[in-house]
N, C-alpha and C positions, 0 to 999 in steps of 0.2 A: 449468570452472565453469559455472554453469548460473542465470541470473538471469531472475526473473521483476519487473514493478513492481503493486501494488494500488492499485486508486483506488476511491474510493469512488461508486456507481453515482449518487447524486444531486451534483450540480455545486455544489450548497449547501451541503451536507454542512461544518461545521466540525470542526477537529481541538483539543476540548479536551481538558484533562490530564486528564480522568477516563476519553475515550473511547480516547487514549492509554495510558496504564496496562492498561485493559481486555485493548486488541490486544498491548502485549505482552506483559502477562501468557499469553498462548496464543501466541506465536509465539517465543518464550521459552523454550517447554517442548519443541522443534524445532531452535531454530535457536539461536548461541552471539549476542551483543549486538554482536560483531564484523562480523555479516554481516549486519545489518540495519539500516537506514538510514530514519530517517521524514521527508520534505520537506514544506513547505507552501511554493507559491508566492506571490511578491508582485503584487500586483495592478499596480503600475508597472512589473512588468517582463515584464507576459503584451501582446502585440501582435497584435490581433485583427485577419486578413484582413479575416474575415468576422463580423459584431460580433451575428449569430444563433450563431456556433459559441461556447460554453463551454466551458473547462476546469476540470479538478477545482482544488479550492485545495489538494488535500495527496495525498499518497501515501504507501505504502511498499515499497522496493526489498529486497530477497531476492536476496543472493548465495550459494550453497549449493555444498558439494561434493560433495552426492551426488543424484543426481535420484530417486534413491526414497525419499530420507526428505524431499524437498520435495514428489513428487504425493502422500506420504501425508498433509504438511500439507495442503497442495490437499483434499484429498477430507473429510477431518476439523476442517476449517478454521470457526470459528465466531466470529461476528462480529457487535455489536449493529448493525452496519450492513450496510446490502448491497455487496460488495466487485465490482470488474471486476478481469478478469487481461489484463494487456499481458505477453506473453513476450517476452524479449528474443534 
């Protein structure tokens, strides 16, 4: 199994139900609804060392079982946001 996580490159970045729908309507057409997961963290439960370092408030995790129909998402990947890739 081959997991990657996305967060979205600005730390502000909120996750509404339109920009929602959006990403998976396109990861969707890749992946089965089974192997994709979207989290938004709570702010009571993020514990800042260092209270300069930010975290994203949401993500999405990417379990896949085949690595080439996932770098193909990767490559063709299209997103009204700007996305970062955490490989797992």
């Amino acid at each position: 199994m081959f997991s990657v996580t996305l967060m979205p490159s600005d730390n502000n970045s909120q996750l509404c139900s339109h920009l929602k729908n959006t990403l998976s309507e396109n990861i969707y057409d890749y992946f089965d609804a089974s192997s994709v997961q979207f989290w938004e963290s709570d702010e009571d439960q993020i514990i800042f060392v260092d209270n300069k370092i930010q975290e994203p408030k949401w993500g999405i995790t990417i379990n896949a079982e085949n690595r080439v129909v996932l770098e193909e998402f990767l490559e063709n990947m299209e997103s009204p946001v700007p996305l970062e890739l955490l490989e797992s």
